[in-house]
N, C-alpha and C positions, 0 to 999 in steps of 0.2 A: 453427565455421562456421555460418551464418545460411541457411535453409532456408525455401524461400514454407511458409506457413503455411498447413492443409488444413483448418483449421475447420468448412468446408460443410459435408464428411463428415461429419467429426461427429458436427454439428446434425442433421443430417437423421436420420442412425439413432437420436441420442437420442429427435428426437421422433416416431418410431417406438413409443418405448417408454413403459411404462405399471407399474414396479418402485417398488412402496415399501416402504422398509427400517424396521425400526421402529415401528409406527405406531401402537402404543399409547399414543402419547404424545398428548394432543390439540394440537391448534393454541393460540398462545396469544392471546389477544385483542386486534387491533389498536388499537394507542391511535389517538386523532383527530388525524389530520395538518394540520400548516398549509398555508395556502393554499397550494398552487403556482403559481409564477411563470407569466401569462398567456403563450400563445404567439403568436406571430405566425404563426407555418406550420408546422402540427402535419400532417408528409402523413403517411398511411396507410399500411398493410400493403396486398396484397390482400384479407385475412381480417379487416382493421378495427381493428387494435389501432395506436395511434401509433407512427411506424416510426421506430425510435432507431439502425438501421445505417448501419454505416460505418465509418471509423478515425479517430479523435480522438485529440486530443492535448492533457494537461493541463498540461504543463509551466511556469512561472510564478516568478520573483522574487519575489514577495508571497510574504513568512514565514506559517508556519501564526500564530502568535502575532506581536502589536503590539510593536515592537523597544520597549524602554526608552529614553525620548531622544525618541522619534518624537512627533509632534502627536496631542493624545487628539482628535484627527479619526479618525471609521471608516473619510470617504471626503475625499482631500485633491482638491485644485482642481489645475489642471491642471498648472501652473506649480511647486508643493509634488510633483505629483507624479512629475514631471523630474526633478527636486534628490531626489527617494526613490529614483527609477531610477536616478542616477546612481551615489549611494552603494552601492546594492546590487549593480551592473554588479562595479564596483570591486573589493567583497569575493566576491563570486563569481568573478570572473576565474580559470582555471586558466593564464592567461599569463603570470602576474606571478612576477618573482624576487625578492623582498624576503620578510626575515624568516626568512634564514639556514637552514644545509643540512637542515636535517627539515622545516621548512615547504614547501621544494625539491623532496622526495620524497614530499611528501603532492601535490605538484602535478604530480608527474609524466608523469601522463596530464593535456596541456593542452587548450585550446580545442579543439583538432581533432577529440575524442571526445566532447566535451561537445554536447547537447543544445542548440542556440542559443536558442530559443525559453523556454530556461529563465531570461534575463535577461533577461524584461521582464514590468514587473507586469501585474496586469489590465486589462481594459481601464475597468473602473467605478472604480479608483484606491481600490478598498481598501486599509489599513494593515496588514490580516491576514487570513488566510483564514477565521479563526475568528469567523464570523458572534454566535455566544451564546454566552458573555454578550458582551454589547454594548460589554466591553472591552476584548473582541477577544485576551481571554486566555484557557489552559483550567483548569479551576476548582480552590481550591487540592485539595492531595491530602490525603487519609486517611492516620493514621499506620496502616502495614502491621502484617499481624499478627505472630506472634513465626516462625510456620512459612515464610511467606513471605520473611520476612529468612533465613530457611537455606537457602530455596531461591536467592534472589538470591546471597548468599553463595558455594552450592557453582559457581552458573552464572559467578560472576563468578574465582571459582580455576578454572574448568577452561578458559575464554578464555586466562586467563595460563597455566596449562600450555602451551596449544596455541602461545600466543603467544612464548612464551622457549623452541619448540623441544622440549618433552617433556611432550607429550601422555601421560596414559595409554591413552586408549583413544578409539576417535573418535568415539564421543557429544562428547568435550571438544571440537569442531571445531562451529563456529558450523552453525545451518542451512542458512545464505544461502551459506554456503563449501561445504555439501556439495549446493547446490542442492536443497534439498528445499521450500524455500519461502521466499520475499520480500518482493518490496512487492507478488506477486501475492495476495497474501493481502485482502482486506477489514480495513479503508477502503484503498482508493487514495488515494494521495498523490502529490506531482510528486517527482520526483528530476534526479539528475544528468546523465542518458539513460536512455535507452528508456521514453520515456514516453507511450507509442502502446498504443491500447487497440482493440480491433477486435469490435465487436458484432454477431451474428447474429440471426435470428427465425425461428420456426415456431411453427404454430398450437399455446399452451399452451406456448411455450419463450421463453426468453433466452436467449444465448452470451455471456461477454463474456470475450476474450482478451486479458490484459495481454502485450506484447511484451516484459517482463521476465519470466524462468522459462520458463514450458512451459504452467503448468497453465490450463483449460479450463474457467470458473465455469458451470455447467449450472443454470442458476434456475427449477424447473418455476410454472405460471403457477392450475395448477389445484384451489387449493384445498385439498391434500393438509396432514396437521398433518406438525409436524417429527419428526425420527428421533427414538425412543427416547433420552432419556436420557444413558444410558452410550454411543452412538456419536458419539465424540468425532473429528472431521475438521482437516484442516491449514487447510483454507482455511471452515471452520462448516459449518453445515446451514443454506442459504438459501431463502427463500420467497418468490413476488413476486405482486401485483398491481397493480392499473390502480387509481388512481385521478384520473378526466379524462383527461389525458393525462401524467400522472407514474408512472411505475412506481417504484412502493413494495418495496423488499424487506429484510423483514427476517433477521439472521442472527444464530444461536447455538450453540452445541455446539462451542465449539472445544477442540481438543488441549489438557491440560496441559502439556506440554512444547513446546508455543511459546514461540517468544523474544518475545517478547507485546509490542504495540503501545501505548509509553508505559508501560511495565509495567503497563499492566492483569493483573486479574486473570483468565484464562479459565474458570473457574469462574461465575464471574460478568457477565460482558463481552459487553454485547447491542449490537449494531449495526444503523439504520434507514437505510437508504440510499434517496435518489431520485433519480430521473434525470428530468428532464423540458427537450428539447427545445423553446428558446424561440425558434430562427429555424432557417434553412437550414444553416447552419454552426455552430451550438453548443447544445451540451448545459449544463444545470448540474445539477451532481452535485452534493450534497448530502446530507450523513453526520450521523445523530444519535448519538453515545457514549452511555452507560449502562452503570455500572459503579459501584453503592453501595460494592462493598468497596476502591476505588480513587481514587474521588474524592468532593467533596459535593455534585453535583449532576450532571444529563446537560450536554452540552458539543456544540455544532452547528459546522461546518465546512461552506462553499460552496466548490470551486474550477470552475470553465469549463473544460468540454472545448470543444475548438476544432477543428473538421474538416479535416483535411489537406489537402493537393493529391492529386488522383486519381491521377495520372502517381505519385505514391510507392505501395510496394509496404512494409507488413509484413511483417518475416523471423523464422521462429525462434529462441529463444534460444537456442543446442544448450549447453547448462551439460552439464559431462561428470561431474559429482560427485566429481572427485579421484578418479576411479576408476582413475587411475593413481599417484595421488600419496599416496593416503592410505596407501597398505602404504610408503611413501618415509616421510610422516613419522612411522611408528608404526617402523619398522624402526629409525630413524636413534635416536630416543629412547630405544630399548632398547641401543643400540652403546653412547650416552653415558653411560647407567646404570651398565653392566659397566664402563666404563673409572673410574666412581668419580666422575663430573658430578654436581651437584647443580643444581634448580632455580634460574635465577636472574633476574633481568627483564630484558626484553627488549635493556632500554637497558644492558645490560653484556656482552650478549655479545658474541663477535670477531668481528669481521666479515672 
């Protein structure tokens, strides 16, 4: 159940507060941003800082990457990009029954829970959201190291445990299934719903609330270098400032055991995010990747936040962590063990 959302709170007592954790660590050097996109009505805070609240929404048919097939156009004409909407309407559709009983059950939550706003591309009639490189793909990958292939390895056996029903233990239970973290994580990306994002402000603070998860991005404004090192966070150690009217924030320190975005590496995995406010209803968000041990070069992403209607209300996501289910499928796995079960995929068990 979906709960209004008490954010103010807060914000308000965060920016109350004056707590740095770590700070041995210095700040690292910002590199020189590109231009940010000129505003048209950049209105104010009280306190002067350009005011980015409200509840947006990114939602979007324009694939992160230029489909194969597609015209090497960045931005198609009007008419191309009808005939691009329409094909993408199509494959996204959660209405459709073609393509026999597992595609059936992959669709099973149809249109009605789906995000509508998510079937239609931009409105600049990009081919992909992937702004750099300019072909609008992201850049190829790094052969991984040998240690990383055992990590992907043991993450990818303990999915299939959990998934054929015998789990060992609930580490092997995806993150996102035990609600611990999602697409609230940095970079935001569009998904399938819930894709309402809700910003606050205080003097020397940003809030920004993804309506998927729970969790409450706290970004202080003033200057402070990032946590130490070794404090490794689910959602990074984020830093922000002004520049113009684009709020620049960079983030680092994430968890090793994230289920990690694109298989980045989080050891290495630096994110420059901006947000700058180009009219009265939209923001453009704008994410730079860096990650040498992952890929060969940084990699840029735009997608449009889009301001809701006022009359909608963001609700909580009350994700319950399995915390009734998890001793269900850890019990059942040990029942199946004793009766002499062996692991088997998923696609063979009885149903």
């Amino acid at each position: 159940m979906k709960r209004p959302l008490g954010l103010f709170a807060i914000l308000v007592l965060v920016g109350s507060l004056s707590v740095v954790i770590g700070q041995s660590q210095q700040a690292a050097p910002q590199k020189a941003a590109p231009a940010a996109a000129k505003s048209t009505a950049a209105p104010r805070t009280a306190w002067g800082d350009p005011d980015l609240q409200g509840v947006w929404n990114d939602a979007t048919a324009t694939p992160l990457e230029r489909p194969n097939g597609v015209s090497s156009k960045d931005v198609l004409s009007d008419q191309e990009a009808e005939e691009f909407q329409g094909e993408l309407d199509n494959d996204l559709s959660r209405d459709r029954r073609d393509g026999g009983a597992e595609v059936d059950v992959n669709r099973a939550y149809n249109e009605h829970w789906m995000d509508s706003r998510r079937l239609k591309v931009t409105e600049d009639h990009r081919t992909s959201l992937v702004v750099d490189p300019p072909d609008g793909r992201i850049p190829p990958a790094i052969p991984i190291s040998a240690e990383r292939q055992k990590e992907r390895a043991e993450r990818a056996a303990a999915l299939g445990r959990f998934n054929a029903g015998m789990p060992d233990t609930y580490t092997d239970v995806a993150l996102d299934i035990r609600c611990i973290v999602r697409t609230d994580s940095p970079p935001y990306m569009p998904g399938i719903y819930n894709n309402d994002f809700q910003i606050m402000q205080s003097p020397g603070y940003v809030a920004i609330a993804p309506e998927m998860i729970h969790s409450a991005r706290i970004i202080p404004l003033d200057g402070r270098p990032h946590v130490g090192k070794d404090m490794k966070l689910w959602l990074g150690d984020s830093r922000g400032h002004w520049e113009g009217n684009t709020l620049v924030v960079e983030t680092t320190n994430f968890r090793p055991d994230t289920q990690f975005f694109h298989g980045a590496d989080p050891a290495t995995f630096q994110i420059v995010e901006r947000f700058t406010r180009v009219d009265a209803t939209t923001i453009h968000y704008e994410y730079t990747i860096t990650d040498p041990h992952t890929w060969t070069k940084p990699w840029t992403v735009m997608v449009p936040w889009n301001k809701i209607d006022p009359s909608e209300q963001m609700y909580e996501y009350a994700c319950h962590e399995d915390n009734y289910d998890m001793s269900h499928f850890l019990q059942m796995a040990r029942t199946r063990e004793k009766k002499g079960e062996v692991l088997q995929p998923i696609s063979q068990l009885p149903r």
